[in-house]
C-alpha positions in Angstrom: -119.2 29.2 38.2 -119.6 29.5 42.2 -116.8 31.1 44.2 -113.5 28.7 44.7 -113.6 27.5 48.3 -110.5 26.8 50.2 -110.5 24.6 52.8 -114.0 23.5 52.2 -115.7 26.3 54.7 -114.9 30.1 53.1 -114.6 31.6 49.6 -110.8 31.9 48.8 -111.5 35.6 48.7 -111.9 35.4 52.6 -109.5 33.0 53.9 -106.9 34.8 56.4 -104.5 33.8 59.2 -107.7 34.1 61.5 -110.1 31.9 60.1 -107.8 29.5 58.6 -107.7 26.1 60.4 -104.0 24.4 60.6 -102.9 21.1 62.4 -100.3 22.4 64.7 -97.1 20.8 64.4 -93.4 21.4 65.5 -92.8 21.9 61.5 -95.4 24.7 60.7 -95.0 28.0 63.0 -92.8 31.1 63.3 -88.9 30.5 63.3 -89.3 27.2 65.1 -92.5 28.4 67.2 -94.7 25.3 67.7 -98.4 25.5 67.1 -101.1 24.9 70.1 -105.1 24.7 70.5 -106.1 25.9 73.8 -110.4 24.3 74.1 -112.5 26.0 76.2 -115.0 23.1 77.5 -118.8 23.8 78.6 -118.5 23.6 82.4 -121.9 21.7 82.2 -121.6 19.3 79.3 -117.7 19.0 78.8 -118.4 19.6 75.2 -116.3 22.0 73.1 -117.7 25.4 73.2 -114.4 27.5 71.2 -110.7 27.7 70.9 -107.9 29.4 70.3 -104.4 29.0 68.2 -101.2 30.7 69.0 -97.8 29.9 68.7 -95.4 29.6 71.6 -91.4 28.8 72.0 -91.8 25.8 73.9 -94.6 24.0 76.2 -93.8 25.5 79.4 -94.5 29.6 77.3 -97.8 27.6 76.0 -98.6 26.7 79.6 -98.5 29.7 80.6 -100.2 31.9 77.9 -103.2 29.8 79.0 -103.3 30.3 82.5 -103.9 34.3 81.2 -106.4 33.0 79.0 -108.2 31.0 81.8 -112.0 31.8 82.4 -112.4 29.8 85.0 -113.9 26.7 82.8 -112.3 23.9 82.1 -109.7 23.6 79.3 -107.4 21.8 77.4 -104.1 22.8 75.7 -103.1 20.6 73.0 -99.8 20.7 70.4 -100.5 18.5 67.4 -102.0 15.7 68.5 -100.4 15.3 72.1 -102.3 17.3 75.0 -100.4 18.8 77.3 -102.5 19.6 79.7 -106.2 19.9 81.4 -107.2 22.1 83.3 -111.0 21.5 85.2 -113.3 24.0 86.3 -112.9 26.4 89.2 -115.5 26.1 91.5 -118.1 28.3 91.2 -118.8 30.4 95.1 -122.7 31.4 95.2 -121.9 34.6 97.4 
């Protein structure tokens, strides 16, 4: 017999709060903390190049935990399946 898999990509053995995918939700989270997804787009294709997931007391905290997280490529900051916000690229100076 293989190794049991949870959640279809890693052996069970392997599985922690890092690499576990959730679907954020006011219900799931740290005494009442809501889940977000913060994307980081591709500047050049829009595509999804990573993300992150944190918790945050309300949208305005979330809001403002990705501004610190900004790289200067466009985002987006989603809670469950509502997004909150976009941000698009900062223009890039060639000096």
């Amino acid at each position: 017999m293989g190794q049991r898999l949870t959640y279809g990509l890693y052996p069970a053995s392997i599985v922690t709060a890092a690499n576990r995918c959730y679907r954020a939700n006011r219900h799931a989270g740290v005494a009442g903390m809501a889940g977000y997804r913060l994307y980081f787009m591709s500047r050049y294709s829009g595509h999804i190049e990573h993300r992150r997931e944190f918790f945050a007391d309300d949208d305005d905290a979330a809001i403002s935990i990705a501004v610190g997280w900004s790289t200067g490529q466009p985002m987006e900051l989603w809670e469950g399946d509502h997004k909150l916000k976009r941000w698009e690229a900062e223009v890039i100076d060639p000096d």
